[in-house]
C-alpha positions in Angstrom: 12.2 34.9 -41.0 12.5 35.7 -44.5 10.4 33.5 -47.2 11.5 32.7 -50.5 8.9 34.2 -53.0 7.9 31.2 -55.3 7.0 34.0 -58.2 10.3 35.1 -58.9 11.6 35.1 -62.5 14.6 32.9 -62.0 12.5 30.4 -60.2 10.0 30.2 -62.8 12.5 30.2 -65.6 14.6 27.1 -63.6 11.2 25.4 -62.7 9.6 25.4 -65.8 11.2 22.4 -67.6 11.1 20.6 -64.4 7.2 21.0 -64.8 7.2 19.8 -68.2 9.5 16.6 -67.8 7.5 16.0 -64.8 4.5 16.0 -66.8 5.7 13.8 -69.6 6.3 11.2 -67.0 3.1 11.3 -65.3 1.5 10.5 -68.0 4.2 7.7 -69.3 3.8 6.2 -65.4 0.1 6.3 -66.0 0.5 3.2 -68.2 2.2 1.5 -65.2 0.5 -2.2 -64.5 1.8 -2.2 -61.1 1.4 0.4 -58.9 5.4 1.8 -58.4 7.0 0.9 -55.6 10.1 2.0 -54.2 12.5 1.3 -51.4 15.3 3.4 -50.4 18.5 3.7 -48.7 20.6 6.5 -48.1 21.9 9.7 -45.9 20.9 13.2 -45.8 20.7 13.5 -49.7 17.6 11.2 -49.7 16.5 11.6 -46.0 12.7 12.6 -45.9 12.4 12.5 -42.2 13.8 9.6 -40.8 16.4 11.1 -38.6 13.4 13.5 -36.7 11.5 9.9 -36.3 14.0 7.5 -35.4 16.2 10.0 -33.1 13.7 12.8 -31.9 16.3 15.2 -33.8 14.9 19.0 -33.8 15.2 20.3 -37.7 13.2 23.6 -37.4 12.5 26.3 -39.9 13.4 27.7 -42.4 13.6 24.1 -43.5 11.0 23.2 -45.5 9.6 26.8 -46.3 9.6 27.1 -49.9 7.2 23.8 -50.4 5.8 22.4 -47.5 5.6 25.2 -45.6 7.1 23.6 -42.8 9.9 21.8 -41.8 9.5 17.6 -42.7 12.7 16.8 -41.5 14.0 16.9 -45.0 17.4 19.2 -45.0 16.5 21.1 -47.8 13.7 24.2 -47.8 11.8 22.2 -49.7 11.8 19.1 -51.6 14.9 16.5 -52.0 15.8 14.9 -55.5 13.8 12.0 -54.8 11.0 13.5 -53.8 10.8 14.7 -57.8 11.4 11.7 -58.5 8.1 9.9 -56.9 6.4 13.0 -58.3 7.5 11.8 -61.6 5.7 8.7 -61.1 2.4 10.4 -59.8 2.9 8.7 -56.4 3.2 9.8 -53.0 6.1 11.1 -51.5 8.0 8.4 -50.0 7.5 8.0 -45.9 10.4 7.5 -43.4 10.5 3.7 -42.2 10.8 4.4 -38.6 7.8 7.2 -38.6 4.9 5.8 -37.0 2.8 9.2 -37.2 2.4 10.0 -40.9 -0.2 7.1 -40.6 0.9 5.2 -43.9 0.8 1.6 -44.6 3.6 1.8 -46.8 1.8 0.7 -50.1 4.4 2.6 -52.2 7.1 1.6 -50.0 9.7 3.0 -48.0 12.1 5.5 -47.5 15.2 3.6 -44.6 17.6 6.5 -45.6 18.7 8.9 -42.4 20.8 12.3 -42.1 24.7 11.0 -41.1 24.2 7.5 -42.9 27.6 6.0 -44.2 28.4 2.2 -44.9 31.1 1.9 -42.2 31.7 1.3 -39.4 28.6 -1.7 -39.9 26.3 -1.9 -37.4 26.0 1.7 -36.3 22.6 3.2 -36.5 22.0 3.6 -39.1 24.7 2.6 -41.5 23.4 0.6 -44.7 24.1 -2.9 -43.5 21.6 -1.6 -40.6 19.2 0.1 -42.7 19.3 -3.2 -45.0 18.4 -5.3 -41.5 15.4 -2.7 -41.1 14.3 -3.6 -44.6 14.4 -7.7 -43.7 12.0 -7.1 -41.0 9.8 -5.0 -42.8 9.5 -7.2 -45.7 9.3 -10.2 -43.6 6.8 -8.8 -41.5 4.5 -7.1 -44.3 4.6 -10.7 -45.8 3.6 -12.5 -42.8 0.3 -10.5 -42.4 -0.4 -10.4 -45.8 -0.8 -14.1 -45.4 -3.6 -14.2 -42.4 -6.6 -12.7 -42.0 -5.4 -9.2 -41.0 -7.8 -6.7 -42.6 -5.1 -4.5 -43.7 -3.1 -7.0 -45.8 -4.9 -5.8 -48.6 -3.2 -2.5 -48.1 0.1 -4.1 -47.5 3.1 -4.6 -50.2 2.8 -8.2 -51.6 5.3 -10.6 -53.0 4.8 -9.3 -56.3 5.2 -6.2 -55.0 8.9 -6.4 -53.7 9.6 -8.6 -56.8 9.1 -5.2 -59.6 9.7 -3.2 -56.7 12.8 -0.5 -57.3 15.9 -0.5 -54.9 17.6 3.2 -54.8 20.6 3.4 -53.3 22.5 6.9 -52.6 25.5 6.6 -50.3 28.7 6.5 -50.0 29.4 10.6 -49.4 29.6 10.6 -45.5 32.7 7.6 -45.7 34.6 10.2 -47.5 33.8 13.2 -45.5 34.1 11.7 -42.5 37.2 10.3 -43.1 38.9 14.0 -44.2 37.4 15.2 -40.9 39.1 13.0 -39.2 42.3 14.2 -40.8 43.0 11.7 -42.5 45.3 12.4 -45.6 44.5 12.0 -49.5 46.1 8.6 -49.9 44.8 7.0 -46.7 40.9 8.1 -47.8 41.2 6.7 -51.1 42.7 3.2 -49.4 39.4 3.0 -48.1 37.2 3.2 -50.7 37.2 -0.5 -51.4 35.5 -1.0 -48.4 33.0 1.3 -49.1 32.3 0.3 -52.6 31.9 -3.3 -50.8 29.4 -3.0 -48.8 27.2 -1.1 -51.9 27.3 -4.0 -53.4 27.1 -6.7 -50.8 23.8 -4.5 -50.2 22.6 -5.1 -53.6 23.3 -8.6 -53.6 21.5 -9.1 -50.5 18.4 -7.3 -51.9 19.1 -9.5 -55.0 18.6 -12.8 -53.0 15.6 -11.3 -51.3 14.0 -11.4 -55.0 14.8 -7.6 -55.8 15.3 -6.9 -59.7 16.2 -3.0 -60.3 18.6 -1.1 -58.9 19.0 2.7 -59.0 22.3 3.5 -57.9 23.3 7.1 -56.9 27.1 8.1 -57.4 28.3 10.9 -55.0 28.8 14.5 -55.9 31.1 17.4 -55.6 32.6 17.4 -52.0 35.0 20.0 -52.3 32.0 22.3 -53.8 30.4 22.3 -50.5 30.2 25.6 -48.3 30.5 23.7 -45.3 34.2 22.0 -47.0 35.4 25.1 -48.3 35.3 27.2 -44.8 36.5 24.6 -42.7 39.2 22.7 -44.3 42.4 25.1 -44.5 43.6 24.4 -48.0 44.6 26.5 -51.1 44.7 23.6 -53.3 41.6 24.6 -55.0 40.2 23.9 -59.1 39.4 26.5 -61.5 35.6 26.7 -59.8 37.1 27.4 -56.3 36.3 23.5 -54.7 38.6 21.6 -52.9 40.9 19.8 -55.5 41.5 16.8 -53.1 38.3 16.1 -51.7 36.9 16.3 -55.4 39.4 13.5 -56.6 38.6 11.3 -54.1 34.8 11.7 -54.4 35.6 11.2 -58.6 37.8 7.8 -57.8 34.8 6.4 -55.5 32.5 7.3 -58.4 34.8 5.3 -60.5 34.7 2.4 -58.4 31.1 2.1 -57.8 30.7 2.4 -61.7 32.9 -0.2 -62.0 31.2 -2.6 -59.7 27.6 -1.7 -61.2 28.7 -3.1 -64.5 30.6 -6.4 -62.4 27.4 -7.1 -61.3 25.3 -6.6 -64.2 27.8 -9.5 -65.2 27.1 -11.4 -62.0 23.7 -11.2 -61.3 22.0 -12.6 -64.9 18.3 -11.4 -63.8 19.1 -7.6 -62.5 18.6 -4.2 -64.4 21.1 -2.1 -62.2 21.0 1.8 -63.2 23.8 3.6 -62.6 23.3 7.8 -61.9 26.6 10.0 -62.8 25.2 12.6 -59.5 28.7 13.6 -59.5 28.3 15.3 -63.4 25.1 16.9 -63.0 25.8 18.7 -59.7 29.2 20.2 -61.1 27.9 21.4 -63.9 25.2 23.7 -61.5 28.5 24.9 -60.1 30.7 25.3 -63.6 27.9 27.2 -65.0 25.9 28.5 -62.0 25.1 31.9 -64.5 23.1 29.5 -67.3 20.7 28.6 -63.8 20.3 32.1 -62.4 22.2 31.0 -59.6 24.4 33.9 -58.0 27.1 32.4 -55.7 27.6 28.7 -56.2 29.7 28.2 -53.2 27.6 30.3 -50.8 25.2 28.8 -48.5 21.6 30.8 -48.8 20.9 30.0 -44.7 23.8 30.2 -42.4 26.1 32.6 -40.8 29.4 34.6 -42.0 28.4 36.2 -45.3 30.9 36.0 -48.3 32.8 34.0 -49.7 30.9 30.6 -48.3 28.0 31.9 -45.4 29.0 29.0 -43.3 29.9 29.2 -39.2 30.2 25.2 -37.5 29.3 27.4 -34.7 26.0 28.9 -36.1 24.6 26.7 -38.4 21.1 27.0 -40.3 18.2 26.5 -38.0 20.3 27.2 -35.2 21.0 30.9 -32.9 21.9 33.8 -35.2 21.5 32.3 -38.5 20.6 34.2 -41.6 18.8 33.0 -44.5 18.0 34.9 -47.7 15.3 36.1 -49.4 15.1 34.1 -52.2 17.0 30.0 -52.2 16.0 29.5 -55.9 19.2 31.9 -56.6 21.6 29.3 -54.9 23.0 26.1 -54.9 22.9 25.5 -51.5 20.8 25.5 -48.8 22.6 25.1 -45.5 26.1 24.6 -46.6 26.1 21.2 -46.9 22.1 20.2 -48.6 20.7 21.9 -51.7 18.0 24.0 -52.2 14.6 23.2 -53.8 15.4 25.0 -57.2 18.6 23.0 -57.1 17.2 19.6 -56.5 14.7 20.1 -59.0 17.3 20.9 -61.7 19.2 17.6 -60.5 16.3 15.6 -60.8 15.2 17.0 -63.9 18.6 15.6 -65.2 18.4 12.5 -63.8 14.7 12.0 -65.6 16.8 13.3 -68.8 18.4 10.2 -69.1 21.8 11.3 -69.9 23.2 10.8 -67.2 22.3 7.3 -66.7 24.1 4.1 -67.3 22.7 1.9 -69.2 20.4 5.2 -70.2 17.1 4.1 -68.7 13.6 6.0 -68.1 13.2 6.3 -63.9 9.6 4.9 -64.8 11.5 1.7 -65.7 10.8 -0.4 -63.0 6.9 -0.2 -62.9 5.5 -1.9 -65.9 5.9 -5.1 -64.0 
C-alpha cells in the first residue's frame, strides 16, 4: 500500500500556514478561563469514529495513513476539519459519544456526529434529532453523578461546563444527496429544504433551552464537485470547473436558507452568539484554483478505482477489493471520492480560523473565555 511522504514540497508549502495560524491560537486559547469544551453533531464531514463504535462498521487502511498511522474511523487519511480545530485550542481530539474503548471521560466533550447522518427522516439512527436525544442523556447523566459522591465527578463536565460549552453543527449535505440519488428532480429537492433547515434549528433551540450559548454552524459544500457525483450521475449540465451545475445550486439555496435562519435566530434567542461558517466558499475556491494549492486534479479521487477523469468505481471503492491509492494525497482534494484529504482539511480549517469566512466574523477560540 502506498504511503503519502509527509516531506514533500507541496505538503510543506500547503501545511505551513496551517502551522502558523495553529500556533497563534494556541497560544490566544492559552488565556482560556475555562477549559474549551465542545459538543458536536454531524455526518461524515465531522465523524471521528462514531460510525466504527456505534455500528461495528470496518473502515480499514489506507484511511488514516498520513497522520495517525492507522485507520480511526475518520474517512479522511488523516485528520478531519475539526480535528484542526480542537488543535487550535490545544485540546484533545474530540472522542466519539458511543465509543466506550478510547477510555475518556469526556472532559472536553463530545463528538455525536456519524458517517450517513442527515436530519430526516427523524428518528433514524442517527439522524440529528437522535443524535440531539444522545446528547440529553449524556448531559443528564454526567450531571447526576457529578452531584453524588462518584469519585469521577471531578473529571466529569459540570453545569458550568455545558453553559460556555460550544455547540458545532455540520449537517445538512446527506438530505440533499440523498434525495438526488433517489432521483428525485431539481425542483422537488429544493421543496425540501425547508424541512431540513427546520430541524437545524429546532436543534439549536433545543440546545438553547438546555442552557447552551454558542453555536458554530457549518454550511454545506460543493456537491456537484465531488468524484463520487461526477461519475455517477449522467449529466452534461456542468459549470465552468466541471461540477454538477444542479446539485451545486441546490447545495447554494440550502446554504442560503440556513444563513437566513442563523440571523432569525440571533433575533430570537436574545442570549446566543450563533456563528455561521460559509463551508460552501472555502471548499470551491480549493477547486476554482486547485493550481495556487499544488493540488493536480481537483475532481479526482487520490484512493479509488477507474483512473481519469474522476478515479471513482460504486463497485470498488477506497478500502475495499482492487482499490488504488496514490502516492502522495497532499496533491488532491479528495480522498475517497466523496471525503477530503488531510492537506485539504487543513487548508479548510486554516480558513475557517481566518475568520473570513465567518458570520458575524468571530475567532473559533470564542467560546472559551467563559
Amino acid at each position: 500500500m502506498a504511503t503519502v511522504s509527509l516531506h514533500s514540497h507541496s505538503f510543506l508549502l500547503v501545511l505551513f500556514p496551517v502551522i502558523l495560524i495553529l500556533r497563534h491560537n494556541l497560544a490566544v486559547a492559552g488565556g482560556c478561563q475555562l477549559p474549551p469544551v465542545i459538543f458536536n453533531f454531524g455526518d461524515s464531514n465531522s465523524d471521528t469514529g462514531g460510525l466504527v463504535a456505534g455500528l461495528g462498521y470496518s473502515i480499514v487502511l489506507p484511511y488514516g495513513r498520513s497522520f495517525f498511522r492507522r485507520s480511526t474511523g475518520r474517512l479522511s487519511d488523516g485528520r478531519l476539519v475539526i480535528d484542526f480545530l480542537c488543535q487550535s485550542l490545544n485540546t484533545s481530539l474530540l472522542n466519539p459519544y458511543l465509543d466506550s474503548l478510547v477510555g475518556s471521560k469526556f472532559q472536553n466533550g463530545a463528538n455525536f456526529a456519524i458517517v450517513g447522518s442527515s436530519t430526516l427522516p427523524r428518528y433514524v439512527p442517527f439522524a440529528l434529532n437522535i443524535q440531539l436525544m444522545q446528547f440529553l442523556h449524556f448531559k443528564s447523566r454526567a450531571l447526576e453523578l457529578a452531584s453524588t459522591s462518584d469519585p469521577l465527578k471531578e473529571m466529569l463536565i459540570s453545569d458550568s461546563g455545558f453553559r460556555h460549552a460550544l455547540y458545532m453543527i455540520d449537517i445538512g449535505q446527506n438530505d440533499i444527496a440523498d434525495s438526488f440519488s433517489k432521483g428525485l428532480s431539481y425542483s422537488r429537492v429544493v421543496k425540501l429544504i425547508p424541512n431540513v433547515i427546520s430541524e437545524i434549528k429546532s436543534a439549536i433551540k433545543i440546545l438553547y433551552d438546555e442552557g447552551g450559548r454558542k453555536f458554530w454552524v457549518h454550511n454545506t459544500g460543493p456537491l456537484g464537485c465531488l468524484p463520487q457525483k461526477l461519475s455517477m450521475v449522467h449529466s452534461k449540465a456542468f459549470d465552468k470547473h466541471g461540477c454538477l451545475a444542479s446539485y451545486n445550486a441546490a447545495a447554494k439555496l440550502f446554504n442560503e436558507g440556513l444563513d437566513h435562519m442563523c440571523r432569525e435566530l440571533r433575533t430570537e434567542l436574545k442570549e446566543a452568539n450563533i456563528v455561521y461558517v460559509d463551508i460552501y466558499a472555502i471548499k470551491y475556491d480549493l477547486i476554482a484554483n486547485s493550481n495556487n494549492y499544488a493540488f493536480e486534479k481537483p475532481l479526482m479521487a487520490c484512493c479509488g478505482y477507474g483512473g481519469p477523469p474522476y478515479n471513482y468505481n460504486v463497485n470498488i471503492t477506497c478500502g475495499n477489493g482492487g482499490f488504488k491509492s496514490c502516492e502522495e494525497g497532499s496533491r488532491f482534494i479528495s480522498w475517497d471520492g466523496i471525503h477530503y484529504t488531510e492537506t485539504a482539511n487543513a487548508i479548510v480549517a486554516m480558513k475557517v480560523l481566518s475568520m473570513q469566512y465567518s458570520t458575524p466574523p468571530t475567532p473559533f477560540h470564542f467560546f472559551c473565555g467563559g
